[in-house]
C-alpha beads as a LAMMPS data file, in Angstrom:
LAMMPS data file: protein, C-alpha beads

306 atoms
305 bonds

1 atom types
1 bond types

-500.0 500.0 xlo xhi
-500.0 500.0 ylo yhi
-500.0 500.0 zlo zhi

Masses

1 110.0

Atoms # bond

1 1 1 8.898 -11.477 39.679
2 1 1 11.765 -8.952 38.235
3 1 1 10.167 -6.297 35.890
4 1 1 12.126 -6.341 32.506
5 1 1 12.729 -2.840 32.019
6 1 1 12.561 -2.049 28.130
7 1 1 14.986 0.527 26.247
8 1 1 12.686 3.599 24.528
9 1 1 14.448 2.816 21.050
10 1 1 14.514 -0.262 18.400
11 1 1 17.303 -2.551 19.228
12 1 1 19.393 -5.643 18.387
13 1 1 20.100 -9.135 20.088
14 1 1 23.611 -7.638 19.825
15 1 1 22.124 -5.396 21.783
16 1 1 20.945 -7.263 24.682
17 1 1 24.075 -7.166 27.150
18 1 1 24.232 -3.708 26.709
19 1 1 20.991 -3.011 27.612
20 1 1 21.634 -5.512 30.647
21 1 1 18.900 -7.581 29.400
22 1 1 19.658 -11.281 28.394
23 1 1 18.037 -13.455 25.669
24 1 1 15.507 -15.350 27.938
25 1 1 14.236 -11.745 28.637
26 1 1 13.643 -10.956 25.213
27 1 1 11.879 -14.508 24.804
28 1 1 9.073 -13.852 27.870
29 1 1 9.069 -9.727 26.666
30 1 1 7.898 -11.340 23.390
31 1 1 5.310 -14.157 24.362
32 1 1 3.872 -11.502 26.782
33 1 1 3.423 -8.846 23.793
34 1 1 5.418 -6.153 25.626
35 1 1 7.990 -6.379 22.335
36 1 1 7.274 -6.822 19.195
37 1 1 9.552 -7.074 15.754
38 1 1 9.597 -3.905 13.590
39 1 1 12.062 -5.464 11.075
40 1 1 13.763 -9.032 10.844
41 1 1 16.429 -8.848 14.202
42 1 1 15.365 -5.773 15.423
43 1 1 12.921 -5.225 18.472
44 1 1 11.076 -2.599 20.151
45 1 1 8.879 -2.265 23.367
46 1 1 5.131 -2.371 21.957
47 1 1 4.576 0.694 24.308
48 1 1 6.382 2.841 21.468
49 1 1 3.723 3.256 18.394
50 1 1 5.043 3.154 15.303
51 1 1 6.465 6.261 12.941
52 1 1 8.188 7.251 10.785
53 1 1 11.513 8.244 13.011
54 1 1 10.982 4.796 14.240
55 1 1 11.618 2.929 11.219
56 1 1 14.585 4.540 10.421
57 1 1 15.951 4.577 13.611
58 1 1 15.493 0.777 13.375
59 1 1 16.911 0.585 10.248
60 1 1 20.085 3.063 11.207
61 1 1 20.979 -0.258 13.195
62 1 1 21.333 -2.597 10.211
63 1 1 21.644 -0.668 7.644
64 1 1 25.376 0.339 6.342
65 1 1 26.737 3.192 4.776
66 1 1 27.531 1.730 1.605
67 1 1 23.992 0.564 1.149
68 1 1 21.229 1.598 0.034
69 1 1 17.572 0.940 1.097
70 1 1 15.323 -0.194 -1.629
71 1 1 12.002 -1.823 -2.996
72 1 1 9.124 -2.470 -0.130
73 1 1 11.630 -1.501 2.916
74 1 1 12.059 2.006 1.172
75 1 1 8.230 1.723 0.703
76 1 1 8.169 1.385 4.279
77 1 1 10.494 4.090 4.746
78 1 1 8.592 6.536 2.620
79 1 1 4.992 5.385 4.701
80 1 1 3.749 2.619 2.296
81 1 1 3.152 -0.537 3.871
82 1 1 3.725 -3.333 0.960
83 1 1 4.328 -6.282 2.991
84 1 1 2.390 -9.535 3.757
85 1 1 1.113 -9.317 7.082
86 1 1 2.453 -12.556 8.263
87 1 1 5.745 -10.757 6.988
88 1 1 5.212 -7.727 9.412
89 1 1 4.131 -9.989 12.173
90 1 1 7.824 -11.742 12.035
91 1 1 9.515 -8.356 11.544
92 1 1 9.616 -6.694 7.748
93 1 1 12.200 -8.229 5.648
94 1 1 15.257 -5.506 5.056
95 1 1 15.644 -5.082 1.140
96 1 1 18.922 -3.008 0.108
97 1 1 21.221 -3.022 -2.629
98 1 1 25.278 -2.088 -2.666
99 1 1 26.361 1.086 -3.993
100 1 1 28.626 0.719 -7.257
101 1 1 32.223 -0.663 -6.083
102 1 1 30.577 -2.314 -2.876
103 1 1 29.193 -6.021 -1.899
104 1 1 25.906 -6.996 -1.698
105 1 1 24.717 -6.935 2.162
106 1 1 25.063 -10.293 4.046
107 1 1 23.442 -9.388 6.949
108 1 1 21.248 -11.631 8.584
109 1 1 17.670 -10.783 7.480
110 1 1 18.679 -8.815 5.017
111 1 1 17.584 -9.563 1.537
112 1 1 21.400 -7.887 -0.321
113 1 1 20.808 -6.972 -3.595
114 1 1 22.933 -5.719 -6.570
115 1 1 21.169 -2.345 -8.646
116 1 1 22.384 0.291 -10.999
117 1 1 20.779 3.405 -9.519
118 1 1 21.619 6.813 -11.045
119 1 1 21.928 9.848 -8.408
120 1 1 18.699 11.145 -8.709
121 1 1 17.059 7.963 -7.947
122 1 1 18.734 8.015 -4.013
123 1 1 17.784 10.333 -1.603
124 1 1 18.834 10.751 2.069
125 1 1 16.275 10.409 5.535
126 1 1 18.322 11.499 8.210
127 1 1 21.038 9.842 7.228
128 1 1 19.933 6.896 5.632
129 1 1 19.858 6.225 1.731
130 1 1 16.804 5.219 0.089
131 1 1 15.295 5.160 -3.067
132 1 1 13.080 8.429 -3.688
133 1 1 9.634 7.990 -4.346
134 1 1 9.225 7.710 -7.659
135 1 1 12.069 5.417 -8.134
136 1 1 10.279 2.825 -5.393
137 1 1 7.100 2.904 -6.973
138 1 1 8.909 1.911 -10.382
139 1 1 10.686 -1.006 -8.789
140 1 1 7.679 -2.349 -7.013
141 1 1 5.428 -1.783 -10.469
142 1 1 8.356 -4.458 -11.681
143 1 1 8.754 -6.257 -8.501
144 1 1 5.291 -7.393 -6.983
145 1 1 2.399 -9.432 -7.741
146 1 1 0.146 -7.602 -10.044
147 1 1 -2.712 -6.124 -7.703
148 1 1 -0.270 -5.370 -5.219
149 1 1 2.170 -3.595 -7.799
150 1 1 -0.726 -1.876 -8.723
151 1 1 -2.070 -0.935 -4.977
152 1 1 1.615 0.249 -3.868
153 1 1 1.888 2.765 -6.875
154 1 1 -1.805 4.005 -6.381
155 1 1 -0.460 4.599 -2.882
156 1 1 3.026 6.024 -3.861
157 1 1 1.346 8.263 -6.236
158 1 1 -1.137 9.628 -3.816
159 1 1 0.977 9.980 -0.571
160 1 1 4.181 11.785 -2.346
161 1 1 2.457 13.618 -5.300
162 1 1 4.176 11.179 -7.676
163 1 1 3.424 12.701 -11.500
164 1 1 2.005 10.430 -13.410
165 1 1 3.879 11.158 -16.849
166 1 1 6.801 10.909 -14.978
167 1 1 5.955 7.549 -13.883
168 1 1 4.820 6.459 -17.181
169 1 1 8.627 8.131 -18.739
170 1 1 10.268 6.321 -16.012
171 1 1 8.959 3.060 -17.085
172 1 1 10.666 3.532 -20.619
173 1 1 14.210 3.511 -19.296
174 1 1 14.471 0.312 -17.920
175 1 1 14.834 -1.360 -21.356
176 1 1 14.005 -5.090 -20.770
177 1 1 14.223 -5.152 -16.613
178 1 1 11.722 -8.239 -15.805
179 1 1 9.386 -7.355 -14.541
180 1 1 8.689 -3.933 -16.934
181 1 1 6.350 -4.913 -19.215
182 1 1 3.847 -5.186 -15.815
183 1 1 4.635 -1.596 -14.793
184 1 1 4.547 -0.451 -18.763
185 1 1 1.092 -1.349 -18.541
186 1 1 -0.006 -0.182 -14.769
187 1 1 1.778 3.036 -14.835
188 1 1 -0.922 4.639 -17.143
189 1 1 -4.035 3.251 -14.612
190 1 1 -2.275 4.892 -11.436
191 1 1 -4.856 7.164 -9.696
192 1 1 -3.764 9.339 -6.542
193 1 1 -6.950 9.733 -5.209
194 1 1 -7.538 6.243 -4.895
195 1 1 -7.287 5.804 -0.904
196 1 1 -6.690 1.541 -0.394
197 1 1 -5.632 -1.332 -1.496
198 1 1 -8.698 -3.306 -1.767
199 1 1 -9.769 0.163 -3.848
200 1 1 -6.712 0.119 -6.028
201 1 1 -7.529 -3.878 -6.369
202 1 1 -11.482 -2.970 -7.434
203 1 1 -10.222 -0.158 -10.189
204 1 1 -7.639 -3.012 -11.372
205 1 1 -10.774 -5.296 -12.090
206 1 1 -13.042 -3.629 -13.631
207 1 1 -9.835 -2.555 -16.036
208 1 1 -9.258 -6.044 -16.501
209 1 1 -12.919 -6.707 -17.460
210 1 1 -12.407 -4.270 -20.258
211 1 1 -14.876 -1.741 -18.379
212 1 1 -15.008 2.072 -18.638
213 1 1 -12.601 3.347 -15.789
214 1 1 -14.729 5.308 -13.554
215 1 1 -13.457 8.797 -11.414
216 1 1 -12.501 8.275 -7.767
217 1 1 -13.687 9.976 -4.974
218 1 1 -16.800 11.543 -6.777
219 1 1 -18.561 14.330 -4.400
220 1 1 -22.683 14.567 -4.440
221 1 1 -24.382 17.451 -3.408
222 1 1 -27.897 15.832 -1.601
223 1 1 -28.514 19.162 -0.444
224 1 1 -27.644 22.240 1.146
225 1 1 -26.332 20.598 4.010
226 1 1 -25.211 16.990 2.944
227 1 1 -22.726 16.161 0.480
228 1 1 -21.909 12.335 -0.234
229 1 1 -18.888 10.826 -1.036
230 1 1 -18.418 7.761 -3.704
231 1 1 -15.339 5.556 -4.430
232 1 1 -15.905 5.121 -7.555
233 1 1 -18.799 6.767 -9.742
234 1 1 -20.035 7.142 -13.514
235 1 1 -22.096 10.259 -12.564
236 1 1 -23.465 10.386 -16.507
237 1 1 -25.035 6.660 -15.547
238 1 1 -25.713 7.468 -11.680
239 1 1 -23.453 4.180 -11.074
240 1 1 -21.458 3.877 -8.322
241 1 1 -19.181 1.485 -6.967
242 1 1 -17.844 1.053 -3.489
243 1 1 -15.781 -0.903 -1.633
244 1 1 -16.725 -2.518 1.874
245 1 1 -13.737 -3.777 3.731
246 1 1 -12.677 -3.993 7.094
247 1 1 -12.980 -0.239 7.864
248 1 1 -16.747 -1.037 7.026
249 1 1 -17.220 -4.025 9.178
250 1 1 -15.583 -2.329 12.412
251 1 1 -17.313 0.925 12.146
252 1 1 -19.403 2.666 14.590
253 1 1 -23.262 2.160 14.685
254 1 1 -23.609 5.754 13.783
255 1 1 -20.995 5.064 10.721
256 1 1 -23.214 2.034 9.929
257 1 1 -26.171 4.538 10.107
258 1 1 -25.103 7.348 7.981
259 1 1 -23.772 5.070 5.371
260 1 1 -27.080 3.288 4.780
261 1 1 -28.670 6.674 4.659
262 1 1 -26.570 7.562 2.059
263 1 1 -27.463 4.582 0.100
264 1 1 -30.947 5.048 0.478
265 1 1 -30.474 8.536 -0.658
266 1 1 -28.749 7.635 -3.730
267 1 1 -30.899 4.635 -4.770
268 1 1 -34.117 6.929 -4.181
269 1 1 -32.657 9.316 -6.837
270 1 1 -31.584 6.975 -9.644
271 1 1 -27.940 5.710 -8.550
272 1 1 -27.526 1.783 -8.861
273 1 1 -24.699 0.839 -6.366
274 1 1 -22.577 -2.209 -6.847
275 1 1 -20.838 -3.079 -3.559
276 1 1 -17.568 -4.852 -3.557
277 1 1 -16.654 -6.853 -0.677
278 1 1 -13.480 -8.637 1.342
279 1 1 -13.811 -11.612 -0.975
280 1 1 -14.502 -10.524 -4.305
281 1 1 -11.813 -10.615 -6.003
282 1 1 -11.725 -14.135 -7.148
283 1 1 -13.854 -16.388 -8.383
284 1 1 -17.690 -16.561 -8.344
285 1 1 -17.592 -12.898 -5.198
286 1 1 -15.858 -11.382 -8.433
287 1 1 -17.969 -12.392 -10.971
288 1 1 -21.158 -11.308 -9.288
289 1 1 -20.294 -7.392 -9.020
290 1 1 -18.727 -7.172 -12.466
291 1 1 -21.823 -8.490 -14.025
292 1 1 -23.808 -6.139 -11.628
293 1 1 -21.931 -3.221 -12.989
294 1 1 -21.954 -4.472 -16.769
295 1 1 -25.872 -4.531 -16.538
296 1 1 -26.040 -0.895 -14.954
297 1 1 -23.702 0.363 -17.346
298 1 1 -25.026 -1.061 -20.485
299 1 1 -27.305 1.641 -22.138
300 1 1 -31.017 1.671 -22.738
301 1 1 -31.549 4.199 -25.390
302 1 1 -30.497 4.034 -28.625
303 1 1 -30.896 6.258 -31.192
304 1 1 -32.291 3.724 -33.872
305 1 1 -35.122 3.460 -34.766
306 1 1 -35.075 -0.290 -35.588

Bonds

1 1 1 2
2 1 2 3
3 1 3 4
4 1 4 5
5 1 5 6
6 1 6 7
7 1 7 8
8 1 8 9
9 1 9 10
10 1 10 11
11 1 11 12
12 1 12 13
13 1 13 14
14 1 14 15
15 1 15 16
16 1 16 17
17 1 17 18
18 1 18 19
19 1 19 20
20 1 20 21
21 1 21 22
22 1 22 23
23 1 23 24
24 1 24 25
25 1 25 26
26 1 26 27
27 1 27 28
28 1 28 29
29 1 29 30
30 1 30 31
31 1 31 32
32 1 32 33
33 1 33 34
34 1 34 35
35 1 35 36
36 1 36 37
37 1 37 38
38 1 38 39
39 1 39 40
40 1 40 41
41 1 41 42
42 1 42 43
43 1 43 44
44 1 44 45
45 1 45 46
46 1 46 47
47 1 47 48
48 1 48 49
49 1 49 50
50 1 50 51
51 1 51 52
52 1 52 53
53 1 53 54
54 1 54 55
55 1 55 56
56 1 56 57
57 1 57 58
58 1 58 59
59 1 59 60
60 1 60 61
61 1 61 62
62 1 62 63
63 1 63 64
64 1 64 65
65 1 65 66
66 1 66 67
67 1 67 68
68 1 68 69
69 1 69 70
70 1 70 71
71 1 71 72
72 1 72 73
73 1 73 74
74 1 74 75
75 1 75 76
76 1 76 77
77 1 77 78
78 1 78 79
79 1 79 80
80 1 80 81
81 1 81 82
82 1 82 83
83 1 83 84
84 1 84 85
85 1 85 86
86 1 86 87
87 1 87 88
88 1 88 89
89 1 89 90
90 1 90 91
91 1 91 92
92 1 92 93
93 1 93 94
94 1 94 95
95 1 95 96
96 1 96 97
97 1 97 98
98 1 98 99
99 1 99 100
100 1 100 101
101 1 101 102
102 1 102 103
103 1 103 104
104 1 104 105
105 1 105 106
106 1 106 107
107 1 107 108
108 1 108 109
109 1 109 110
110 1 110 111
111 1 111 112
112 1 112 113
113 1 113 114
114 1 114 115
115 1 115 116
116 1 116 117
117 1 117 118
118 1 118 119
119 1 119 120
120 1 120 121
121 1 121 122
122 1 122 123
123 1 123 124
124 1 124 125
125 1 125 126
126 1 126 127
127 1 127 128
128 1 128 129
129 1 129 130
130 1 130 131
131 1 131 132
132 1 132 133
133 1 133 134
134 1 134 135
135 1 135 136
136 1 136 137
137 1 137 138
138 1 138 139
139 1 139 140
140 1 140 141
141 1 141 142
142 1 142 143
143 1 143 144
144 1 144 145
145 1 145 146
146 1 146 147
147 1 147 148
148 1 148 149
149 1 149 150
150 1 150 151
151 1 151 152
152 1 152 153
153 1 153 154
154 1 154 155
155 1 155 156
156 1 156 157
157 1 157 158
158 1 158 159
159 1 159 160
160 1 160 161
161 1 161 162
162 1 162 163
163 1 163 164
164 1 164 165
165 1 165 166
166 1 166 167
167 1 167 168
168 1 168 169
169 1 169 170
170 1 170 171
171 1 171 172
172 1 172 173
173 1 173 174
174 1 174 175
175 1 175 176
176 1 176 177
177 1 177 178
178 1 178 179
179 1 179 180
180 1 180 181
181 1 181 182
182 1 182 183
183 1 183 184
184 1 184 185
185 1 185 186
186 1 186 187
187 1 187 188
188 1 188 189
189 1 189 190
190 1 190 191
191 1 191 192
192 1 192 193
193 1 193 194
194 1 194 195
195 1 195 196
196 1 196 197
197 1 197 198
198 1 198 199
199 1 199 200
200 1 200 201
201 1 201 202
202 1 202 203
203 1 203 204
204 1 204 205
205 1 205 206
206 1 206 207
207 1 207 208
208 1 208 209
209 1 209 210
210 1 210 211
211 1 211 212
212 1 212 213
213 1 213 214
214 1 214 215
215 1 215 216
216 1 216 217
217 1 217 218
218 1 218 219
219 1 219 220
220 1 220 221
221 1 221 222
222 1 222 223
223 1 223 224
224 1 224 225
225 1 225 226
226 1 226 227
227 1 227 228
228 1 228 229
229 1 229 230
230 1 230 231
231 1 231 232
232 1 232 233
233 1 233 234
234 1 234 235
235 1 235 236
236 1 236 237
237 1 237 238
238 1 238 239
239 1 239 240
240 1 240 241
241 1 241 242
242 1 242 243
243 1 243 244
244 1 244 245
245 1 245 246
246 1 246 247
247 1 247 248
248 1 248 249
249 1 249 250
250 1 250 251
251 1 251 252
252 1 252 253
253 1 253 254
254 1 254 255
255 1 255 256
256 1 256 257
257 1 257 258
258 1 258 259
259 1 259 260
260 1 260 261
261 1 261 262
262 1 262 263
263 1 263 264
264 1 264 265
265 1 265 266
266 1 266 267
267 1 267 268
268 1 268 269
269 1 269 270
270 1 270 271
271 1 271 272
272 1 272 273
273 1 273 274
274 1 274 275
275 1 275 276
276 1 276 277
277 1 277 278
278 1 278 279
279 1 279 280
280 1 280 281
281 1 281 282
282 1 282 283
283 1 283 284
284 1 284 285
285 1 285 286
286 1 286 287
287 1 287 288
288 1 288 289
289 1 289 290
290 1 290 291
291 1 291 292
292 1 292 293
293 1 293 294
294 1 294 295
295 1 295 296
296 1 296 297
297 1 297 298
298 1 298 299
299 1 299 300
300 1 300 301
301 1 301 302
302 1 302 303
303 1 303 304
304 1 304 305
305 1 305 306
């Protein structure tokens, strides 16, 4: 059987003759998982791990000059991964808008979009236009569904030392965009140190319950040796609140070991912890933990007398 002998960069079905590789190739590379899709018509061996530098060299191949990259595939660009995963599985859709004077993209794959975007909202990565930072994470507070919106600009925030107040002016100029009274009212909730999703989704709920925000990433000295790190704590109420995803569920035995420690640390000196799991954000999983942390939060002194 012929080895297939994959380029080292992204490339194109346009590509293929080029490369001296035909479109039956690229079929079996595929179904054998020796390629995979790192956007929507553009390929790359799966030996190659993903980067930064290889996202935009991927997107140097379908991107034009007179465009600009925008919304989750400047997410993407800037590190934040906003898609679906069945979206990233069949290659991340390619979201740019024209500059003024220009059409709207009609590549293939492409989702070509019309924007006004002042100068200072555009940026260049080696040669590619994209919108900065701070103007992504106001488009996707407009753009997404609600926890998401709310998870990319915890993320945002957090990886690129977005300012807060900035975000929160930001949201003021875009009048009555659709979409802007959603990021009016996230922009304010945005905390950098949350670390996840599923986290940013847990501080969204317990907002949405009409709950006391708590502080993220609370630090407990045990001892002289141990300190203890919470998602989410009310240290004045010794409540804590923590999130058990994925990361939790694949962890090592000696993870698995030192986290139950800490819990049985914590309990043993007064902390109630309400644990939030995969499925709880809906329905009865949801229910359950906000009650939990209503209880432990709900005060038993008072000062009356009667």
């Amino acid at each position: 059987m012929t080895i297939v002998v994959l380029p080292t960069e992204p490339f194109t079905v346009a590509d293929l003759v080029r490369l001296g590789l035909s479109a039956a190739d690229l079929r079996r590379a595929l179904a054998h998982g020796r390629v995979r899709r790192v956007l929507r018509g553009v390929y790359v061996s799966n030996e190659i791990g993903d980067s930064i530098e290889l996202r935009t060299a991927a997107l140097h191949l379908v991107v034009g000059p007179a465009h600009v990259i925008v919304d989750r595939t400047a997410a993407w660009l800037h590190g934040i991964d906003s898609f679906a995963t069945t979206e990233l599985d069949a290659g991340a859709p390619i979201e740019v808008c024209a500059l003024r004077g220009h059409t709207r993209s009609r590549l293939s794959g492409a989702r070509g979009r019309t924007r006004d975007l002042h100068p200072d909202d555009v940026m260049e990565i080696d040669g590619l236009r994209v919108t900065t930072p701070l103007r992504t994470a106001l488009d996707l507070g407009c753009h997404l569904r609600r926890r998401e919106a709310f998870a990319a600009l915890c993320d945002i925030a957090r990886q690129h030392d977005v300012d807060i107040p900035e975000l929160v002016r930001g949201a003021e100029r875009f009048g009555r965009r659709r979409g802007v009274r959603q990021l009016r009212e996230l922009a304010p909730l945005v905390l950098p140190t949350v670390e996840s999703a599923r986290e940013a989704w847990t501080l969204l709920a317990i907002h949405d319950a009409g709950l006391p925000l708590p502080e993220a990433q609370v630090w407990i000295d045990a001892d002289a040796e141990r300190r203890f790190r919470l998602d989410f704590a009310y240290p004045q109420q010794r409540v804590c609140v923590e999130y058990d995803g994925v990361e939790f569920h694949d962890a090592t035995d000696e993870q698995r070991r030192y986290d139950r420690e800490r819990r049985q640390w914590l309990r043993e000196h007064g902390w109630t912890i309400i644990v939030v799991r995969l499925g709880d954000f809906t329905g009865e999983g949801l229910d359950r933990w906000l009650r939990e942390l209503r209880s432990a939060l709900a005060s038993t002194y008072t000062t009356r007398r009667w």
